[in-house]
C-alpha positions as CSV (number, residue, x, y, z in Angstrom):
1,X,0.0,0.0,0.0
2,X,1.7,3.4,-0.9
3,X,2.4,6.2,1.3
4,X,0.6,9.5,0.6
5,X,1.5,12.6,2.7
6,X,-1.7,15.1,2.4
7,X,-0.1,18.4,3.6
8,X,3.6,19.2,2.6
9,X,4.5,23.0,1.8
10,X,7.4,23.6,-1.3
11,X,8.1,27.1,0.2
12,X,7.1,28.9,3.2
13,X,7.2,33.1,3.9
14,X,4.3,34.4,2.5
15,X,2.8,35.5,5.4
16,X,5.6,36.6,7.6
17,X,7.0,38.4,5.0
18,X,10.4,36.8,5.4
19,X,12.7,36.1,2.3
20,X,12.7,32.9,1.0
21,X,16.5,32.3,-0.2
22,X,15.2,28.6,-2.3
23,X,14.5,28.9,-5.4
24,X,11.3,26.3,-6.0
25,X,13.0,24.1,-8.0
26,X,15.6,23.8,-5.1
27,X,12.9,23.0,-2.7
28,X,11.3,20.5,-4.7
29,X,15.1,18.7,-5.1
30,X,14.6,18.7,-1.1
31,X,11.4,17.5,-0.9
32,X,12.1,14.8,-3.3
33,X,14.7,13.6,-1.1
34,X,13.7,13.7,2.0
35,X,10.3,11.6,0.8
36,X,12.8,9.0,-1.0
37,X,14.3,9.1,2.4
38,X,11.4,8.7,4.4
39,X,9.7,5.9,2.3
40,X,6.8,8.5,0.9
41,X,5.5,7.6,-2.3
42,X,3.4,10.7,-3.0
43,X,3.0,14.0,-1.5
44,X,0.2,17.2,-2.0
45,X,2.6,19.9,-2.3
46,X,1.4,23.0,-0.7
47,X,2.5,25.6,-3.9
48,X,2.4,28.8,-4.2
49,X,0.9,29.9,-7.8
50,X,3.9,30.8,-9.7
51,X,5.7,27.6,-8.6
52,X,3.4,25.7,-10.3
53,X,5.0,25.3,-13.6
54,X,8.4,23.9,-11.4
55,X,6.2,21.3,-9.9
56,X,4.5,20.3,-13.0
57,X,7.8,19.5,-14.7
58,X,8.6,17.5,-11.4
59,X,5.1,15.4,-11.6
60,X,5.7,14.7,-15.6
61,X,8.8,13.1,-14.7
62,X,7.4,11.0,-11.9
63,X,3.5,10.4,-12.5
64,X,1.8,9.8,-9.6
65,X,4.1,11.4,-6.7
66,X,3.3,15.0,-6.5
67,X,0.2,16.9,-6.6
68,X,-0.2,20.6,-5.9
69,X,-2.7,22.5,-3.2
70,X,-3.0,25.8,-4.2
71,X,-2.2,28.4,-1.4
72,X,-4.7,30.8,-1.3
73,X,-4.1,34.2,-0.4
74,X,-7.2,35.2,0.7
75,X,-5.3,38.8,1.8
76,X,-5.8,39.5,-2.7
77,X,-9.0,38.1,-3.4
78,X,-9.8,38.6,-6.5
79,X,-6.4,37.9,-7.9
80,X,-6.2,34.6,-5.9
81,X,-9.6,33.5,-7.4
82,X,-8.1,34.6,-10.9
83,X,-4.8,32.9,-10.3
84,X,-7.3,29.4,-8.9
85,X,-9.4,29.6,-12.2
86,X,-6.3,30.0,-14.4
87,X,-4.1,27.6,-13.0
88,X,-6.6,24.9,-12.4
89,X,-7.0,24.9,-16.5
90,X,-3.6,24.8,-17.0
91,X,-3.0,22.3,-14.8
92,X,-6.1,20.0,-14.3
93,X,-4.8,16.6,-13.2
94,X,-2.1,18.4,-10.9
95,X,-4.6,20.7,-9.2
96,X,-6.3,18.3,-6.9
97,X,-6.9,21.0,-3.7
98,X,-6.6,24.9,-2.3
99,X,-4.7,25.8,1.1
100,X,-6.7,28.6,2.8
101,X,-4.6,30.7,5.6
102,X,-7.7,32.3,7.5
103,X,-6.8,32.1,11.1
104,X,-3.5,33.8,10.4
105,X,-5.6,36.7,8.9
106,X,-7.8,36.7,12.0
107,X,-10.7,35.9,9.1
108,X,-13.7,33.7,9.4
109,X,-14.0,31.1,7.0
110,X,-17.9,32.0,6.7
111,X,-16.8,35.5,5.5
112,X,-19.2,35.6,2.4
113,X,-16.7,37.3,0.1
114,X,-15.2,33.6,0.4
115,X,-18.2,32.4,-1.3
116,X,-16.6,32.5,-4.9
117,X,-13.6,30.1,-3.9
118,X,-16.4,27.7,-2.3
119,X,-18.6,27.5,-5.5
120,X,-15.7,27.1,-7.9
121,X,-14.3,24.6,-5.7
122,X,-17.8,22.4,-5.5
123,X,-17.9,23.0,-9.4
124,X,-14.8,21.3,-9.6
125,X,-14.8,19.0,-6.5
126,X,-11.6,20.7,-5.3
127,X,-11.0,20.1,-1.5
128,X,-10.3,22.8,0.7
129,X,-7.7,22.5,3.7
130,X,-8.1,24.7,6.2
131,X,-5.4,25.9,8.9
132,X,-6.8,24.5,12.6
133,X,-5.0,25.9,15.6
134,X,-2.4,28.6,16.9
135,X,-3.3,31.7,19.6
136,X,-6.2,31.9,21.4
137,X,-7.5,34.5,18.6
138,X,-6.5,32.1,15.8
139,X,-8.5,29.3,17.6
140,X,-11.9,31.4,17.7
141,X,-11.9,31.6,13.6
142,X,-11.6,28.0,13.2
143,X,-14.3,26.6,16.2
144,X,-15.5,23.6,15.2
145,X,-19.3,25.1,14.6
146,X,-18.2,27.6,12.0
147,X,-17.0,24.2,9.5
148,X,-20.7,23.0,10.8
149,X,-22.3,25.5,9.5
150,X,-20.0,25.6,6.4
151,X,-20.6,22.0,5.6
152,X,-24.2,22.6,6.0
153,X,-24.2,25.8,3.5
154,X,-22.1,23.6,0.6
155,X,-22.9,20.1,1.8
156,X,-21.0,18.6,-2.1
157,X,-17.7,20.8,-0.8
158,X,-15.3,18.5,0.8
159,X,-13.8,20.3,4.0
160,X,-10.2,19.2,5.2
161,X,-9.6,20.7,8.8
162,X,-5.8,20.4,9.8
163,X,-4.0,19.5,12.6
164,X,-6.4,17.4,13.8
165,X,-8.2,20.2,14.7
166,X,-5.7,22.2,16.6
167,X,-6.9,23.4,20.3
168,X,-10.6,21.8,19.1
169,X,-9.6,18.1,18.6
170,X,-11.9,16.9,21.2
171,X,-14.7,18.2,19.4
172,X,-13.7,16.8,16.5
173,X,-15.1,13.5,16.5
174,X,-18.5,15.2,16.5
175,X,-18.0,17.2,13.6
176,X,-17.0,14.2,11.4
177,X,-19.8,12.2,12.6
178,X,-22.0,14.5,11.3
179,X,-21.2,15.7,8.6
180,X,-19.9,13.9,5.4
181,X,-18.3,16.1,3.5
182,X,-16.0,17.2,6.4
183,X,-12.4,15.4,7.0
184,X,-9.2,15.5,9.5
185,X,-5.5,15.8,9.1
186,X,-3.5,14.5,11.4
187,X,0.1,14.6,12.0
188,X,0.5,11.5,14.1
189,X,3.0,13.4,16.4
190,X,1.0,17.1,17.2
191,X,4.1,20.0,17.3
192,X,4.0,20.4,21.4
193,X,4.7,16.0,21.2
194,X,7.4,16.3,18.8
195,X,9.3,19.3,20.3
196,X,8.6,18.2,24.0
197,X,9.2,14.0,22.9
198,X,5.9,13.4,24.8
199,X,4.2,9.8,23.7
200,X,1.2,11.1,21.2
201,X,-1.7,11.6,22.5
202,X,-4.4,13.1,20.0
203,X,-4.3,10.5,17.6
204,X,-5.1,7.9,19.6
205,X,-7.8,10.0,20.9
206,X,-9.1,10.5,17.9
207,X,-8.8,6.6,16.9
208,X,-10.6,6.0,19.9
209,X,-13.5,8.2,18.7
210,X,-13.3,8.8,14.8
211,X,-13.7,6.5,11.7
212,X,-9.9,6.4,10.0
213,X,-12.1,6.3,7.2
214,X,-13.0,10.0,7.8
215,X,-8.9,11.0,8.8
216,X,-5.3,11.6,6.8
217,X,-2.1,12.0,7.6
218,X,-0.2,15.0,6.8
219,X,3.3,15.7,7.8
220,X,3.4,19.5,7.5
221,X,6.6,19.3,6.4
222,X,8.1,22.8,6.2
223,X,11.8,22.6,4.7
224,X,14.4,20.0,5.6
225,X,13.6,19.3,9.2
226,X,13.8,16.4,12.1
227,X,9.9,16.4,12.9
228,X,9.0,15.0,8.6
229,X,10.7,11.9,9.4
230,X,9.7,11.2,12.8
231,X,6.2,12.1,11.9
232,X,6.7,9.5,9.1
233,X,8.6,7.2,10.8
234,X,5.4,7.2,13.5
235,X,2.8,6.8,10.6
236,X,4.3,3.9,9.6
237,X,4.1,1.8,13.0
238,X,0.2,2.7,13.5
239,X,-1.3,-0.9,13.1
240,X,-3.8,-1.6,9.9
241,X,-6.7,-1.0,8.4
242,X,-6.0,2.6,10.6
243,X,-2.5,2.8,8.6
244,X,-4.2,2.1,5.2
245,X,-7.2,4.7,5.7
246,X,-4.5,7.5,7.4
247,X,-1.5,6.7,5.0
248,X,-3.4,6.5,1.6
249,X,-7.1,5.3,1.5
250,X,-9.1,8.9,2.6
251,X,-6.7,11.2,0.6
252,X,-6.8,8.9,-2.3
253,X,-10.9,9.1,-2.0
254,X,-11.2,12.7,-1.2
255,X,-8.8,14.1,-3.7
256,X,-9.9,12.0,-5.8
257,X,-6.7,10.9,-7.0
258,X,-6.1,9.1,-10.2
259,X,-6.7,5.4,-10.1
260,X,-3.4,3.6,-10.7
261,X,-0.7,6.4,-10.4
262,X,0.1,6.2,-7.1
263,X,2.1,3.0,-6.8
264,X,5.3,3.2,-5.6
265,X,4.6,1.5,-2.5
């Protein structure tokens, strides 16, 4: 059964407005690497829009590895929506999601000038991801009731909550219970168990309470770093079916990814 990591960024700075000395096609040498390393077979790439035509190249040469999540920038609206419609033509079988950064923005994903990105992404069955977690201010834009009520206004738009919820993963299971076009991410090891090497605790939580059917693992993976592999390394020890639905089976379905590519496992 092959590997498949949901959530891996090429680049990171956007929002901190930090330089970002790689170059994409240096990150994407990285990231190649490290999942050879690592033993992942395919990866959703989080990309910013003019790295696209560096990852394509990439996913030419190895059908069936790398996929793209658009990052959204909902901070330019109307030129992210443009830059969505235009690159999803372009680039229809690597488009297979959007990466929304609302929390960071201090926005509500139920602002309706969001509406547009929702209704192009039903049209097109494009999953969203959305960032779960951070300050207590971050935390109140992504409560668990405001993807409720989402779900219920665009009931055929499959949600992707992250983290495993962040601060909210005990209300979680709920939430996924209830509604079926909403799904987890989970890293396996949550940032405060990898940086303090406590034993993981959320995922089994959520195993505890959650269909795996309904979960799927994403690394996160920012750049070259220690946390990828253990997260990985972790993923790879949870005992089956939960490692099958986690590791490939929920991405595969919700993504819908093509039927065949994704065999290197």
């Amino acid at each position: 059964m092959p590997f498949v990591d949901a959530h891996a960024h090429l680049r990171t700075g956007k929002l901190s407005g930090t330089a970002v000395p790689a170059s994409a096609a240096f990150a994407l040498r990285l990231l190649q690497e490290d999942m050879e390393i690592a033993g992942v077979d395919c990866s959703l790439v989080v990309t910013w829009p003019e790295d696209m035509p560096v990852l394509a190249d990439a996913a030419a040469r190895s059908p069936g590895r790398l996929y793209s999540l658009l990052w959204f920038d909902s901070r330019q609206l109307r030129a992210s929506i443009h830059d969505l419609v235009l690159l999803h033509a372009r680039f229809p079988s690597l488009l297979v999601g959007v990466k929304t950064v609302f929390p960071y923005l201090y926005q509500s994903p139920l602002q309706q000038e969001f509406f547009p990105l929702y209704e192009f992404c039903v049209q097109h069955h494009l999953p969203i991801q959305f960032h779960c977690g951070g300050n207590p201010r971050m935390e109140a834009v992504c409560h668990p009731s405001l993807f409720a009520t989402l779900a219920r206004t665009f009931p055929t738009l499959p949600i992707v909550c992250l983290h495993g919820g962040g601060g909210w993963y005990r209300e979680m299971p709920a939430l996924l219970s209830t509604y079926p076009n909403v799904f987890l991410e989970v890293e396996g090891l949550q940032l405060h168990e990898v940086q303090l090497h406590l034993p993981p605790q959320v995922l089994p939580y959520l195993l505890q309470r959650c269909e795996s059917t309904k979960m799927m693992f994403g690394s996160d993976r920012l750049g070259r770093e220690e946390k990828y592999f253990r997260r990985v390394q972790f993923m790879q020890s949870v005992p089956q079916p939960h490692r099958e639905d986690l590791c490939h089976r929920t991405v595969a379905r919700v993504y819908r990814l093509p039927e065949g590519t994704v065999n290197h496992g």
